[in-house]
C-alpha positions as a Python dict, from the first residue, in 0.01 Angstrom:
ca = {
    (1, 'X'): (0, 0, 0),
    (2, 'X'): (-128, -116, -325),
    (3, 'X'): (-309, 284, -362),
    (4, 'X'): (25, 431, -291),
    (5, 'X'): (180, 202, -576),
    (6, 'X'): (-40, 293, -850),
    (7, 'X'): (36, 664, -726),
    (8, 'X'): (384, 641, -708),
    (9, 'X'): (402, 444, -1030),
    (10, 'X'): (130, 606, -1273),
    (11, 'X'): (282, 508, -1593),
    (12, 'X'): (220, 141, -1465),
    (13, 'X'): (-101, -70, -1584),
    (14, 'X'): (-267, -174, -1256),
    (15, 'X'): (-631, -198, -1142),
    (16, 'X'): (-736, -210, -754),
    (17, 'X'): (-1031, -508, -761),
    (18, 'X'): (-1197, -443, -413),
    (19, 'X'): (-1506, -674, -340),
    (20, 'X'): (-1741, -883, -115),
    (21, 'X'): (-1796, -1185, -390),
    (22, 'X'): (-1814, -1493, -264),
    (23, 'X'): (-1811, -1813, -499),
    (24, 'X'): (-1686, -2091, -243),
    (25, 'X'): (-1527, -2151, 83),
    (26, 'X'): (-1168, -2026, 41),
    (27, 'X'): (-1062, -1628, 121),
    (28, 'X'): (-787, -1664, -112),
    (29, 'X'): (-983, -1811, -419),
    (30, 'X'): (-1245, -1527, -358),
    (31, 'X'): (-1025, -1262, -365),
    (32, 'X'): (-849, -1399, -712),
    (33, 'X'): (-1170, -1475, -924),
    (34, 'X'): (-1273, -1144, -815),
    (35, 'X'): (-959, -999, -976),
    (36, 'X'): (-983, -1246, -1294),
    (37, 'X'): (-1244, -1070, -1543),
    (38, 'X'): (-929, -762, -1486),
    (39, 'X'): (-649, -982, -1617),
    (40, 'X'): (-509, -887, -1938),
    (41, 'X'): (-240, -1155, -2011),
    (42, 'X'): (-169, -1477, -2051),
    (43, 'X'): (54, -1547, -1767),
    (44, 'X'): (-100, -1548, -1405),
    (45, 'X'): (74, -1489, -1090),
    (46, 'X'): (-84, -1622, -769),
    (47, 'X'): (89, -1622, -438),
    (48, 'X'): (-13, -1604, -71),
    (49, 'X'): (-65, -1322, 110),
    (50, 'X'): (230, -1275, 343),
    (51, 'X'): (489, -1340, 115),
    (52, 'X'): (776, -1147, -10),
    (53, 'X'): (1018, -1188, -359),
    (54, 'X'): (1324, -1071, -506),
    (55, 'X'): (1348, -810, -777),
    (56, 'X'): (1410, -1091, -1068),
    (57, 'X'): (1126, -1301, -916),
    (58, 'X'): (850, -1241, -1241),
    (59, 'X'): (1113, -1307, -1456),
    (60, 'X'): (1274, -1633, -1333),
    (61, 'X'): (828, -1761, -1269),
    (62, 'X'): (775, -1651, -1617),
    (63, 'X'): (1117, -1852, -1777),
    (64, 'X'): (986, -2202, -1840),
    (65, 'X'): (694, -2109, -2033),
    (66, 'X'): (898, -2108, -2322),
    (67, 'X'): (833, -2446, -2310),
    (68, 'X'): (450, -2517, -2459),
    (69, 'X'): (394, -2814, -2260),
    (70, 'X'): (463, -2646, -1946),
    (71, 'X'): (80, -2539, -1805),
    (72, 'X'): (232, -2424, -1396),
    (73, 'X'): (489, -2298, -1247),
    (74, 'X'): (576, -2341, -941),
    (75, 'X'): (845, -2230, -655),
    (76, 'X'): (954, -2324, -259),
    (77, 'X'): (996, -2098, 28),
    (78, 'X'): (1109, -2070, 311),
    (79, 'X'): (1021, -1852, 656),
    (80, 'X'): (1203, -1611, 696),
    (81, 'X'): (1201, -1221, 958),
    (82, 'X'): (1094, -1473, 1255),
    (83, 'X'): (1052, -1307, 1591),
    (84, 'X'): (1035, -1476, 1952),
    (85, 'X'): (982, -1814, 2044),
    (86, 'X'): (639, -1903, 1814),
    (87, 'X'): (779, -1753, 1527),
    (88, 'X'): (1075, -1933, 1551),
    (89, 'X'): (891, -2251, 1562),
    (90, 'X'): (700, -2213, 1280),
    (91, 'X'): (980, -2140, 1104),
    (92, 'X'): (1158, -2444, 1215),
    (93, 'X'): (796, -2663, 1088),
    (94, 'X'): (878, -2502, 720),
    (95, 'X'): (1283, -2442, 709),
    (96, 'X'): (1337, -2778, 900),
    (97, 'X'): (1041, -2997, 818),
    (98, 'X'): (904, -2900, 474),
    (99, 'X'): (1154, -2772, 287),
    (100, 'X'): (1370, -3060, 260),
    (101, 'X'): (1081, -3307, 254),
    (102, 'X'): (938, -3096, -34),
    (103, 'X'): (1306, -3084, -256),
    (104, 'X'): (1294, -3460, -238),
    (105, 'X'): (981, -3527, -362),
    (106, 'X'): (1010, -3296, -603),
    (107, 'X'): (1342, -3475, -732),
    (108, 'X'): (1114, -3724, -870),
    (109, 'X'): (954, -3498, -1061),
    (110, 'X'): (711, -3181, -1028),
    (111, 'X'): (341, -3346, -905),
    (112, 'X'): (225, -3064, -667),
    (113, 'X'): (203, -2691, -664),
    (114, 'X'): (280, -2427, -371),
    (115, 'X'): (69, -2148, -306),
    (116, 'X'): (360, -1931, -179),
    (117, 'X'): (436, -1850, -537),
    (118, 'X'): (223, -2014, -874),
    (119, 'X'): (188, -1863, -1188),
    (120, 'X'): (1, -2079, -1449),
    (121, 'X'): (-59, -2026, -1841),
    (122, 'X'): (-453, -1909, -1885),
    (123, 'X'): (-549, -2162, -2079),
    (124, 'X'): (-450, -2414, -1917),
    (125, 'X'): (-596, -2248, -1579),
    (126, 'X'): (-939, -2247, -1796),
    (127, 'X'): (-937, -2578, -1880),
    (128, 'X'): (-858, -2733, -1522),
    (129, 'X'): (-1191, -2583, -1444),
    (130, 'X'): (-1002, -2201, -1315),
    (131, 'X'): (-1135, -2046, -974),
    (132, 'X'): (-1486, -2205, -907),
    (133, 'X'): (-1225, -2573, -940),
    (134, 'X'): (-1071, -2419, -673),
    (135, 'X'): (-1393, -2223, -426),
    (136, 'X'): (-1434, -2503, -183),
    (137, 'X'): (-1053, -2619, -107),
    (138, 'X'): (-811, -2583, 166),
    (139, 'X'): (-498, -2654, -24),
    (140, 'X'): (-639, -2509, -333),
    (141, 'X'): (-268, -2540, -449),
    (142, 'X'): (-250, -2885, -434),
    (143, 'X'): (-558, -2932, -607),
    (144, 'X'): (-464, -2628, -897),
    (145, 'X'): (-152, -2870, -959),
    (146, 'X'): (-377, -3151, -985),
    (147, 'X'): (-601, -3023, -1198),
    (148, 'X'): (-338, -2904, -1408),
    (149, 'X'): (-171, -3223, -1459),
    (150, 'X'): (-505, -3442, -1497),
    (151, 'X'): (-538, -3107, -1798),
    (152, 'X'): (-255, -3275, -1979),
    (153, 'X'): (-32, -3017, -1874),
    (154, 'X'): (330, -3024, -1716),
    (155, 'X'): (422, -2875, -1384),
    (156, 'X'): (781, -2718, -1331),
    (157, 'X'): (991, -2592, -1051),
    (158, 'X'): (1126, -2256, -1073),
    (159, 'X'): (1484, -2183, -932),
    (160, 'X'): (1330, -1867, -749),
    (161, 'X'): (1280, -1932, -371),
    (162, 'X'): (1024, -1658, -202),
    (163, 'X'): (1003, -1596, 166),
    (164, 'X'): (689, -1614, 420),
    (165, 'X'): (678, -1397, 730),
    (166, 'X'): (521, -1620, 1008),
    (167, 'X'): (260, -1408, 1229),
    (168, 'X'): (228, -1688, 1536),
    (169, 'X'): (93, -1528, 1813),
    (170, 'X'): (136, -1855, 2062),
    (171, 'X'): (99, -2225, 2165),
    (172, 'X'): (-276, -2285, 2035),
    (173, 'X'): (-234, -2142, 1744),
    (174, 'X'): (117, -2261, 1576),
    (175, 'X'): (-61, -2605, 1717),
    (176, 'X'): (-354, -2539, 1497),
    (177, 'X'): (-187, -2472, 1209),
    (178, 'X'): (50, -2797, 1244),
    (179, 'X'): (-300, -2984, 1300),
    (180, 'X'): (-469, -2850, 1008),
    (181, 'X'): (-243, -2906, 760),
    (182, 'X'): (-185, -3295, 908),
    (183, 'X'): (-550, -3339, 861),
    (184, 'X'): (-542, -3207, 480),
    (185, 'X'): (-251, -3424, 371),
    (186, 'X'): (-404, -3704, 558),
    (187, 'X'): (-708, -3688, 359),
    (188, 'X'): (-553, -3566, 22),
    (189, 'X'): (-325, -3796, 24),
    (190, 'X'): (-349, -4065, 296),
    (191, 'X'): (-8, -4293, 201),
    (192, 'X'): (171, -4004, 245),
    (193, 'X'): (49, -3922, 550),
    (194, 'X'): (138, -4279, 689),
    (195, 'X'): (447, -4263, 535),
    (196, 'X'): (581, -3937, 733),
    (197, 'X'): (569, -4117, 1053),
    (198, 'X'): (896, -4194, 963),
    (199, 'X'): (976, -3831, 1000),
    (200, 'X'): (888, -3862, 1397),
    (201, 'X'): (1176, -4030, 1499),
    (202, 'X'): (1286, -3832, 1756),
    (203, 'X'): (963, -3778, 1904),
    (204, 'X'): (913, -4147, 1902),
    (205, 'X'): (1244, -4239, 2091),
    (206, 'X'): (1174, -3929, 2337),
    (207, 'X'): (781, -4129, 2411),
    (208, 'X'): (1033, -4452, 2487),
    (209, 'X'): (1287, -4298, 2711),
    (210, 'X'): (969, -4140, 2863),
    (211, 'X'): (778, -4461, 2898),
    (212, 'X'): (1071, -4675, 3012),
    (213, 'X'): (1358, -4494, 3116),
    (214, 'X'): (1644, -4332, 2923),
    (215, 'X'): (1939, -4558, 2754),
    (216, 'X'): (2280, -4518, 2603),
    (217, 'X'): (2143, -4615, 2250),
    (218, 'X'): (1777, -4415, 2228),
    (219, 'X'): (2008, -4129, 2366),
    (220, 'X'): (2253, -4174, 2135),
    (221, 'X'): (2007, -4182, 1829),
    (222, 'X'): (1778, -3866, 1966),
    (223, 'X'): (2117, -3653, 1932),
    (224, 'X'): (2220, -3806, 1606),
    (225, 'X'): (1854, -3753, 1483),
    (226, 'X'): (1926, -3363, 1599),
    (227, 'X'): (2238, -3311, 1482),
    (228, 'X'): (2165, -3485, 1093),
    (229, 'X'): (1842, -3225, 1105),
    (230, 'X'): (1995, -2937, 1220),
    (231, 'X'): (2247, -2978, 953),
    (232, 'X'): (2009, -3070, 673),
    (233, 'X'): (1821, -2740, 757),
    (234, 'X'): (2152, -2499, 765),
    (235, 'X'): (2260, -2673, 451),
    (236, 'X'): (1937, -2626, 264),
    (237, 'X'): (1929, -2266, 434),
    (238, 'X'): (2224, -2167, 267),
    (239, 'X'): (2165, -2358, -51),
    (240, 'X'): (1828, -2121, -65),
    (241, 'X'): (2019, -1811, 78),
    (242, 'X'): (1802, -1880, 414),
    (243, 'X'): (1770, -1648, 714),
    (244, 'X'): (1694, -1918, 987),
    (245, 'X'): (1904, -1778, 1245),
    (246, 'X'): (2160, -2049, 1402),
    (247, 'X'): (2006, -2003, 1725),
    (248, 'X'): (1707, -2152, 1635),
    (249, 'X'): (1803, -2476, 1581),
    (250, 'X'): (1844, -2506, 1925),
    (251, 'X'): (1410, -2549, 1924),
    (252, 'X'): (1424, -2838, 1701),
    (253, 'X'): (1341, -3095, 1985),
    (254, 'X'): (1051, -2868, 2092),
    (255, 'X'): (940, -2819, 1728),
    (256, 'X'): (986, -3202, 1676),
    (257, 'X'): (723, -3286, 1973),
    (258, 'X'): (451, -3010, 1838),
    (259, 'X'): (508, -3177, 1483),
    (260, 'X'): (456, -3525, 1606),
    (261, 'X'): (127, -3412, 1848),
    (262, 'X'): (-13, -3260, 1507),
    (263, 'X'): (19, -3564, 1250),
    (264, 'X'): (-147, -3761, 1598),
    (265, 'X'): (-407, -3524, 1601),
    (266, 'X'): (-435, -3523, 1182),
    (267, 'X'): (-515, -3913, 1217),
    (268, 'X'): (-867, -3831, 1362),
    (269, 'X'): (-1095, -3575, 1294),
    (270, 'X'): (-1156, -3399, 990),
    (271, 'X'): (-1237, -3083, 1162),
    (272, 'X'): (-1037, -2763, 1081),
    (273, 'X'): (-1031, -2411, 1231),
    (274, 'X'): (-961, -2129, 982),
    (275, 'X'): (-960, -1799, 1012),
    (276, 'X'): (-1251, -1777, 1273),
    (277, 'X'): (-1475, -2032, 1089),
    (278, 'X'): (-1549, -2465, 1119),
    (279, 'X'): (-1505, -2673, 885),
    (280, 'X'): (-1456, -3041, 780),
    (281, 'X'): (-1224, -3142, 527),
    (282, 'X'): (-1390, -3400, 287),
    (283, 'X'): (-1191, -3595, 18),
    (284, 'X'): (-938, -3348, -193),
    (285, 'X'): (-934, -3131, 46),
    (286, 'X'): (-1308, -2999, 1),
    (287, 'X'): (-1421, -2767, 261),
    (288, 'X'): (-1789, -2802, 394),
    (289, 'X'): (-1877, -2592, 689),
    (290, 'X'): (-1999, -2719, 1032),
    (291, 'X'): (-2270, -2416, 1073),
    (292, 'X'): (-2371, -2201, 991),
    (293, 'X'): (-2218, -2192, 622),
    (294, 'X'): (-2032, -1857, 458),
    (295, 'X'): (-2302, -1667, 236),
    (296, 'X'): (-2221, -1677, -118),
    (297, 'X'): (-2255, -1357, -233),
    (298, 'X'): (-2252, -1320, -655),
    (299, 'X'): (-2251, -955, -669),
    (300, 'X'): (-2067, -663, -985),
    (301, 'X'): (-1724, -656, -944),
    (302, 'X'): (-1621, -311, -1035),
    (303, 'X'): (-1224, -202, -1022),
}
């Protein structure tokens, strides 16, 4: 795809950065400090891999940097060209769950950074301690927008909102995601992790009704506990120009009881499964691997 751009467009400055260079842990962080030495500006866009944006998307990223304070910027999203039941799901986990989770927090002010769309001033990048900060992390966005901050720089929300493309191919593995990403906040940030039980309600009330028999009031709460999300989700769908289809909402209680399993299972082990490999998930998020560990592999980067 990328080949056929530079084709199509030749007039446009772009380099191809192919390469087996390893410096950490983290796919993602590879692939970038790969691409660094190639960067000509001052602004840096970094986004995950299965994400797509709107034509004005640079421009709107790029708008608070007027500001010289400002050191990231950062942007939601939300899932979006679902398919079937798993897809649907995980769409419900972000659209449902951690979208409007996320716009609170961040209504007390920008602490944390999402890797679905970052772009960060150079310097500043530099002097957080840039990709080899980042080698060893699972949410190397969370700790970019710590490192940022702890800098002396500012973090700011942009009003662009990008969409991810869920690729869920069943049960196990939307599961695994949910329980990796329980385990990370748990140990990034354990309060918070506590704190979401609060989020569980439904799934909590379902465990009583199961435990010792349905009544008028835990029935009565379950559906108001549906209805208020459902309705939270469509609003902030349609705030955010959303394309969770209505249908969907109808999987919240199922989506509830896989989100509550996960944050059980993110109370335990640190252990983590991704993409093929072990690991365990020491303090910040740091990845070490069970065994054996990835090669590192400094070798030329050419273009």
């Amino acid at each position: 795809m990328v080949s056929r751009l530079k084709r199509d467009f030749p007039g446009t400055d772009m380099e191809i950065v192919v390469s087996k260079n390893r410096i950490g842990y983290n796919p993602k962080v590879n692939n970038m400090a790969n691409a660094y030495s190639f960067a000509k500006h001052d602004l840096l866009l970094m986004s995950d891999s299965d994400i797509r944006a709107r034509p004005d998307f640079l421009r709107r990223m790029a708008a608070p940097f007027t500001d010289s304070a400002v050191g990231l910027v950062t942007c939601f999203y939300q899932a979006a060209g679902t398919h079937g039941l798993w897809g649907h799901l995980e769409a419900l986990s972000i659209n449902a769950n951690f979208l409007p989770n996320a716009l609170c927090a961040s209504s007390f002010g920008m602490r944390f950074a999402m890797g679905a769309g970052m772009m960060v001033r150079r310097c500043a990048f530099e002097a957080s301690g840039a990709y080899q900060n980042l080698a060893d992390h699972l949410a190397d966005d969370f700790w970019l927008g710590e490192s940022i901050r702890e800098a002396g720089w500012r973090l700011e929300l942009c009003d662009a909102v990008v969409d991810t493309v869920p690729d869920i191919a069943g049960a196990t593995e939307h599961f695994m995601h949910l329980t990796r990403w329980a385990r990370t906040i748990r140990i990034c940030s354990p309060c918070g992790h506590a704190a979401s039980l609060i989020q569980h309600g439904f799934s909590l009330l379902s465990l009583k009704v199961l435990l010792r028999g349905p009544d008028a009031l835990s029935l009565a709460l379950m559906a108001a506990i549906w209805i208020a999300k459902a309705a939270v989700s469509a609003s902030f769908a349609a705030g955010l120009g959303g394309r969770q289809p209505a249908r969907a909402l109808w999987l919240l209680p199922l989506s509830e009881w896989f989100g509550f399993a996960a944050w059980l299972a993110g109370c335990g082990s640190r252990r983590v499964l991704w993409r093929g490999e072990l690991y365990d998930v020491q303090s910040h998020g740091r990845l070490v691997p069970v065994a054996p560990p990835l090669e590192r592999r400094p070798v030329t980067v050419e273009p």
